[in-house]
C-alpha positions as a Markdown table, in Angstrom:
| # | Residue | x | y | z |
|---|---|---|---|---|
| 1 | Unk | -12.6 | 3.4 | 11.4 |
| 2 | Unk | -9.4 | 5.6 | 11.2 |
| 3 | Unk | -9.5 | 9.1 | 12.7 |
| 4 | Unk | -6.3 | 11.3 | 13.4 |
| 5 | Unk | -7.5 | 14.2 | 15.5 |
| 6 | Unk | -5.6 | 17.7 | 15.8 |
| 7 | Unk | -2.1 | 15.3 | 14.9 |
| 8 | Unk | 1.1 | 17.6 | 15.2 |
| 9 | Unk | 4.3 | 16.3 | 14.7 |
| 10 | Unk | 7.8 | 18.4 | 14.6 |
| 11 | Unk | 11.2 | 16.7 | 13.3 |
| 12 | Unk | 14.3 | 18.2 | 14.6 |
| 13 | Unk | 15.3 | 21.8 | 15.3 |
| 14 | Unk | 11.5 | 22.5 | 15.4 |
| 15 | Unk | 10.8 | 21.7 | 11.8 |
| 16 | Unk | 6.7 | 21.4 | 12.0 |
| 17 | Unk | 5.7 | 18.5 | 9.4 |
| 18 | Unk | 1.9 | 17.9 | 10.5 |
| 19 | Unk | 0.1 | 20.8 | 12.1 |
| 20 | Unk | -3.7 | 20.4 | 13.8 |
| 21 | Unk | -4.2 | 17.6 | 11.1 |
| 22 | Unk | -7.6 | 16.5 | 11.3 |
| 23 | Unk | -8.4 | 13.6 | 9.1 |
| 24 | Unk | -11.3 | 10.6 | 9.3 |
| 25 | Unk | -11.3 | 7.4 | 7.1 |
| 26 | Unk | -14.1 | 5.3 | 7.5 |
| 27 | Unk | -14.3 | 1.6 | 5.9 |
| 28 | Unk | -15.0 | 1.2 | 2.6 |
| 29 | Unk | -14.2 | 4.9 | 2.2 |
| 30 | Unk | -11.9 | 6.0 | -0.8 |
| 31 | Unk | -9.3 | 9.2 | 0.5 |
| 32 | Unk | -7.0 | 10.7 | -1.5 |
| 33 | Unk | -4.5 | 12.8 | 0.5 |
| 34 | Unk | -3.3 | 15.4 | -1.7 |
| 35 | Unk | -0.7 | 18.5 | -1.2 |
| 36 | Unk | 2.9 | 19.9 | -2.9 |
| 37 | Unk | 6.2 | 17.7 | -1.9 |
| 38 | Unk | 7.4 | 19.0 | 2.0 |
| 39 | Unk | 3.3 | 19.3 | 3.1 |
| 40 | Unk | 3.3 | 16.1 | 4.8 |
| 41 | Unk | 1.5 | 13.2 | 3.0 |
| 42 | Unk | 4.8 | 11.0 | 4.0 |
| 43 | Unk | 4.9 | 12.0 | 7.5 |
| 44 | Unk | 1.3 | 11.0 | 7.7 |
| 45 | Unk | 2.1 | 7.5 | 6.1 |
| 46 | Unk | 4.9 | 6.7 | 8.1 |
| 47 | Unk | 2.5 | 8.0 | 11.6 |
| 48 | Unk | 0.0 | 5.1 | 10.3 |
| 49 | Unk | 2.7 | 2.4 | 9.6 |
| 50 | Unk | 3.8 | 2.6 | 13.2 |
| 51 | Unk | 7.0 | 4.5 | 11.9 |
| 52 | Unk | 6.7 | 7.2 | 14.1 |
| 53 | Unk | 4.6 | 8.6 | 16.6 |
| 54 | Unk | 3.0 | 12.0 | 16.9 |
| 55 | Unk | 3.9 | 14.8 | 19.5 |
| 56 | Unk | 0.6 | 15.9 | 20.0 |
| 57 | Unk | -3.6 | 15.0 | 18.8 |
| 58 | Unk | -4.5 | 11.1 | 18.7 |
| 59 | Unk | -5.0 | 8.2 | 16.3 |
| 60 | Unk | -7.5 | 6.1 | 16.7 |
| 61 | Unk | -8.3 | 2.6 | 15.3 |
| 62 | Unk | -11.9 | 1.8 | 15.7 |
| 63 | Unk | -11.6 | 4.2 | 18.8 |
| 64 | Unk | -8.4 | 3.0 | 20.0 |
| 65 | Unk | -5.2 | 4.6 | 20.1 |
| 66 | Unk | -3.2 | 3.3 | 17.3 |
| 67 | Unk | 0.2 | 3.8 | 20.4 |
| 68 | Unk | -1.4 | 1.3 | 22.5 |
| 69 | Unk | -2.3 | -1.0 | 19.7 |
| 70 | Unk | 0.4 | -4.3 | 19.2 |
| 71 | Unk | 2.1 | -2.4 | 16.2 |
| 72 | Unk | 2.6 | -6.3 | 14.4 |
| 73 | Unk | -1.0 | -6.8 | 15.2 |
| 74 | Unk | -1.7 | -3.1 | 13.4 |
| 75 | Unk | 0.7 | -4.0 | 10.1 |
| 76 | Unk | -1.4 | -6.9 | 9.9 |
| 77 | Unk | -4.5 | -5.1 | 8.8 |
| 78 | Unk | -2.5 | -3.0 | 6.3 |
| 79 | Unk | -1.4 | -3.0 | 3.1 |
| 80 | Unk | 1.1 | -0.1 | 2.1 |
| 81 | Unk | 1.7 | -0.1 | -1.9 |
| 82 | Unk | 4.7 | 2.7 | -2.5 |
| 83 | Unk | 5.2 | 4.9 | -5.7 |
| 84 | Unk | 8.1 | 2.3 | -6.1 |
| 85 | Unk | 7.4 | -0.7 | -4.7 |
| 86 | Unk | 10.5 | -3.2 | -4.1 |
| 87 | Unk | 10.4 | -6.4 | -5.5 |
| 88 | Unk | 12.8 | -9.2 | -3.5 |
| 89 | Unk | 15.2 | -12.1 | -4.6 |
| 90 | Unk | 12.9 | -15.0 | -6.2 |
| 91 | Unk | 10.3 | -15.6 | -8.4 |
| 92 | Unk | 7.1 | -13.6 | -8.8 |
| 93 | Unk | 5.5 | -16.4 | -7.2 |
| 94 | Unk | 7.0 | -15.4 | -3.6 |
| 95 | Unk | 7.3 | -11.9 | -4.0 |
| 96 | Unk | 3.3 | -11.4 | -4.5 |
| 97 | Unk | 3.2 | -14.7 | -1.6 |
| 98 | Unk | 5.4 | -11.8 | 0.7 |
| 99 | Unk | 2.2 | -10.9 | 2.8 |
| 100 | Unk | 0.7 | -14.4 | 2.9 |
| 101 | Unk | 3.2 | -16.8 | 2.5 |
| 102 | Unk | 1.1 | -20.1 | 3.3 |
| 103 | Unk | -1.6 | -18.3 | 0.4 |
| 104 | Unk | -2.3 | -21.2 | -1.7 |
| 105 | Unk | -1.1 | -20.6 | -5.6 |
| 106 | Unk | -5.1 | -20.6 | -6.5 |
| 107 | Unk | -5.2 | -17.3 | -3.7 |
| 108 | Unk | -2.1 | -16.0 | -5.6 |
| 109 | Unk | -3.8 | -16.5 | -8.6 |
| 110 | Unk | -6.8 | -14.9 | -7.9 |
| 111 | Unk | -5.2 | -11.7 | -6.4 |
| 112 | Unk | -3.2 | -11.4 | -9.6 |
| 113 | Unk | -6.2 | -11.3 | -11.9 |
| 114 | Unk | -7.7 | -8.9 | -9.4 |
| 115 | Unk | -4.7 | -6.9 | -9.5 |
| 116 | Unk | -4.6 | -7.0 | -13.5 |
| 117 | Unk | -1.5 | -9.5 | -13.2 |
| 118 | Unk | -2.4 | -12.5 | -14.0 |
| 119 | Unk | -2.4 | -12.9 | -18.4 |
| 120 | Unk | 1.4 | -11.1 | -17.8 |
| 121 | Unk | 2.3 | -13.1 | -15.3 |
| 122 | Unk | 1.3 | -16.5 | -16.9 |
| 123 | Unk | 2.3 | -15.6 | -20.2 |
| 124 | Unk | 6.1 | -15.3 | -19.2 |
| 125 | Unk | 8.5 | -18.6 | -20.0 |
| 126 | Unk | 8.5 | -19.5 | -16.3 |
| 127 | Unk | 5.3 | -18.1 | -15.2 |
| 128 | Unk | 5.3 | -17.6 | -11.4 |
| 129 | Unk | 8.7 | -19.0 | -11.4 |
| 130 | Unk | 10.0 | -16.5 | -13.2 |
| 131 | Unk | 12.9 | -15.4 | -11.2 |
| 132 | Unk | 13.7 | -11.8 | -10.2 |
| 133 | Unk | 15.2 | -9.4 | -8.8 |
| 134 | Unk | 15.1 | -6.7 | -6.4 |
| 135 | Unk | 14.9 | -4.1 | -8.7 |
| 136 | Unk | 12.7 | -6.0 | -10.9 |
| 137 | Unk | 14.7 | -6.8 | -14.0 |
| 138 | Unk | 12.6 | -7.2 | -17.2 |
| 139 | Unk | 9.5 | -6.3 | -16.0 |
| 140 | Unk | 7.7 | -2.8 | -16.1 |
| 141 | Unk | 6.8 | -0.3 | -14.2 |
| 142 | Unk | 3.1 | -1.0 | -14.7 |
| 143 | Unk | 3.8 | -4.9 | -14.3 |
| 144 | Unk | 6.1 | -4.3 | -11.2 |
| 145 | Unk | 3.2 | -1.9 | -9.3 |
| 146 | Unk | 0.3 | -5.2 | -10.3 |
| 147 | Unk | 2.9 | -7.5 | -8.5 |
| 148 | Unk | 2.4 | -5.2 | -5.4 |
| 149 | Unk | -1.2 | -4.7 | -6.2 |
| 150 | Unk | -1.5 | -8.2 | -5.7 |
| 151 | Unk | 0.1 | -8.5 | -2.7 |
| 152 | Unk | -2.1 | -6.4 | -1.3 |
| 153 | Unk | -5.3 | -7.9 | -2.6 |
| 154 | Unk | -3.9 | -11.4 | -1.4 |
| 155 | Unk | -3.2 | -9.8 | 1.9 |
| 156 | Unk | -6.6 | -8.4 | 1.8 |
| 157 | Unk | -6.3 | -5.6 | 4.5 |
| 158 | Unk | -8.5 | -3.6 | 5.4 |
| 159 | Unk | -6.7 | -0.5 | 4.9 |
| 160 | Unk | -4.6 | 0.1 | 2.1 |
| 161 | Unk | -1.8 | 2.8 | 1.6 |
| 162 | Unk | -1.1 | 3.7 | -1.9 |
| 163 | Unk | 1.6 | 6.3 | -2.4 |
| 164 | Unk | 1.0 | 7.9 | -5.9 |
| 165 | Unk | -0.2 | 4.2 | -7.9 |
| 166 | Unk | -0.3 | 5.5 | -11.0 |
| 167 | Unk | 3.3 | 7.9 | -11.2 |
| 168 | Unk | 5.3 | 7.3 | -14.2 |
| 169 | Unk | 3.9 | 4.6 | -15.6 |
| 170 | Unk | 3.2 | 3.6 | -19.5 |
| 171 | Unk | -0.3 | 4.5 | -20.7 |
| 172 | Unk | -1.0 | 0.7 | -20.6 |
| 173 | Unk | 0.2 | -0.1 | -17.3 |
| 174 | Unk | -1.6 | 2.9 | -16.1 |
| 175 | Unk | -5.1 | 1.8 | -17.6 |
| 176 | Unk | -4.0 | -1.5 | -15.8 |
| 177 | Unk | -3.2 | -0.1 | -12.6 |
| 178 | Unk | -5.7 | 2.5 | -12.0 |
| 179 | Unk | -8.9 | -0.8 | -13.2 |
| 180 | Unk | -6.8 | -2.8 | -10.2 |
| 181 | Unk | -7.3 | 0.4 | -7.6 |
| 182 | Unk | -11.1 | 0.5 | -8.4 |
| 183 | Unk | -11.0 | -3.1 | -7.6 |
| 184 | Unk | -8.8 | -2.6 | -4.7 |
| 185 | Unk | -11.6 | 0.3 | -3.5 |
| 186 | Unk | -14.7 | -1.6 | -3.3 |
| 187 | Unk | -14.3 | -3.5 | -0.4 |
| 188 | Unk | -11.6 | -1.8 | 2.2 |
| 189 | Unk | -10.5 | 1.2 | 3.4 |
| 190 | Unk | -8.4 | 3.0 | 0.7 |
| 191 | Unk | -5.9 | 5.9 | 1.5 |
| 192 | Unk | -4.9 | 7.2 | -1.8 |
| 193 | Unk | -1.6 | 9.5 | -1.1 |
């Protein structure tokens, strides 16, 4: 259960970012934070990654405050999927591995067909040893957000992040994406930004 009450939070030279935000997400619940570019939704991700910490109001974690909670402990529980998420040096394999690397391949697998990657994945030459980049190299934007979908689903958090999931992608990977969210929805905590 994840509750920020009256959260302010001011950058430098006074610049208010977050204002008497009050905000409750309880599991299994689907929210979808939603406002123009400069009303906050970042500011609000980067409070519950342990990013930075609010000047004034409290979040709480199952009625704990998330500043006295073991901030690795915290990240633990999460899964944060960005609008572009970065792939790493390697194959697929250990990029969708990044959250559980001891995750047998059967685990990695299964979070892939749950995240709508698996026939892509497996139907490339080298399969999960197919070596890439960080910016992804040959892959598409749909393919490269299922990679990080899958991450998440093998992570299996109980709160996950996602930071516009469905942006710029091709009507396909969309379809693909958005089928991988529902799935994603049914069993955690989902904050849709």
């Amino acid at each position: 259960h994840l509750r920020l009450a009256v959260v302010g939070l001011c950058y430098g030279l006074g610049r208010v970012a977050l204002d008497g935000l009050d905000m409750e997400l309880r599991p299994g619940e689907r929210v979808a934070l939603v406002g123009p570019s400069g009303s906050g939704k970042s500011t609000v991700v980067r409070l519950l990654l342990g990013f930075i910490r609010q000047d004034r109001g409290r979040v709480l974690v199952d009625g704990l405050g998330l500043a006295d909670l073991d901030p690795e402990d915290w990240r633990r529980h999460l899964a944060w999927v960005p609008q572009s998420p970065r792939l790493f040096q390697g194959t697929i394999l250990d990029n969708v591995r990044l959250g559980r690397p001891e995750a047998s391949l059967e685990a990695v697998r299964e979070a892939a067909r749950q995240a709508q990657a698996l026939d892509f994945v497996e139907s490339l030459p080298q399969g999960w040893e197919t070596p890439i980049g960080e910016r992804g190299a040959g892959l598409s934007g749909g393919q490269i957000q299922r990679i990080a979908l899958a991450r998440a689903f093998l992570r299996d958090a109980r709160l996950v992040i996602l930071d516009e999931p469905t942006a710029s992608r091709d009507p396909e990977g969309e379809s693909a994406v958005q089928a991988a969210i529902d799935r994603l929805a049914a069993s955690r905590s989902l904050l849709v930004v």
